[in-house]
Residue, then its C-alpha position, 0 to 999 in steps of 0.5 A: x597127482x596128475x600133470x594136466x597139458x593145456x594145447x589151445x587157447x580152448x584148453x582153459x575151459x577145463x580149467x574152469x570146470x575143474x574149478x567149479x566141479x572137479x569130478x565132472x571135469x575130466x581131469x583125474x586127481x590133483x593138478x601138480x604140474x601144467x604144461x602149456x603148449x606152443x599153441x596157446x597164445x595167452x594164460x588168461x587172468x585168474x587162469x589157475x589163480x587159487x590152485x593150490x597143489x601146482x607145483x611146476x609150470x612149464x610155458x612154451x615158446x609162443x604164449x605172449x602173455x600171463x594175465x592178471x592174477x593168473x597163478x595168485x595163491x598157488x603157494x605150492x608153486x617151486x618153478x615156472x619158466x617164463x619163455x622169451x615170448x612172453x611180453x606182457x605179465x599181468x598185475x598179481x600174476x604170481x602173488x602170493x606163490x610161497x614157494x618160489x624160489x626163484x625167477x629169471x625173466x625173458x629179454x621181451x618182458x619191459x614192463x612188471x605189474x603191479x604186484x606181480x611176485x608180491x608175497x613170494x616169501x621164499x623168492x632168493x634169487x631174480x634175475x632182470x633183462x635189460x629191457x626192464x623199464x618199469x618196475x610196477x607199485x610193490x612188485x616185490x613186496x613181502x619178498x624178505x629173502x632177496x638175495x641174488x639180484x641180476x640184471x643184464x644191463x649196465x649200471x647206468x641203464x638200471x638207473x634209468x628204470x622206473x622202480x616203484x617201490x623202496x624196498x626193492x630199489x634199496x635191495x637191488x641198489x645194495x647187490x647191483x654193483 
């Protein structure tokens, strides 16, 4: 079981050819862990989507964006940080990440994709910045455990978002006070 550390945007090649052959790859073992460095600017869309054995990410400061579908159906995924450079997060970007227990989001991130976290059944706890603005079509949908909701703002600002989907409104309406 390995940790595979991503230095440059070129980096994600490898993880392309560990898709399609992961003998001739150069990777040995399973991918349990990514580390992406400062370098890299950008996850692309379906970066690891479908990697199942990855358990923790870490994401340095200067990656701006994680694109669409860019961890989807890593179900064995338990944390990921998401630093305060990150200012865009793609639709589905973790959907369907079973094991995530929890998420905080940076102050640079205003908007959540469409569903984004949808299908993190075992998410617990999430933890909103005030710069929210929109939260996107069932971001949280099929997230049965939601228990801890934080949100850095006023009252008033939380009223002022765009949510699009009842469920989650209706949970974060319960816990925000």
């Amino acid at each position: 079981e390995g940790k595979l550390t991503i230095s440059s945007d070129a980096g994600f090649e490898i993880v392309e050819k560990y898709r399609e052959n992961p003998k001739e790859s150069g990777i040995d073992g399973v991918i349990v862990e990514v580390v992406i460095e400062s370098a890299v600017t950008a996850i692309p869309a379906n970066a690891f989507e479908s990697y199942q054995s990855i358990k923790k990410v870490t994401i340095a400061e200067g990656v701006t964006s994680i694109g669409d579908r860019a961890f989807a159906y890593c179900r064995r995924l338990e944390r990921i940080n998401i630093p305060d450079s990150v200012c865009y997060l793609g639709a589905y970007a973790f959907y369907d990440c079973s094991r995530l227990l929890s998420i905080e989001l940076p102050e640079s991130i205003t908007d959540i994709g469409m569903e984004t976290f949808s299908g993190c059944t075992r998410l617990t706890t999430v933890i909103f910045p005030k710069s929210i603005t929109d939260i996107g079509h069932m971001a949280f949908a099929f997230c049965p455990l939601i228990e801890k909701v934080y949100y850095c703002g006023t009252e008033s600002d939380w009223n002022n978002i765009k949510i699009n989907q009842y469920e989650i409104s209706e949970i974060i309406s319960s816990r925000i006070r």
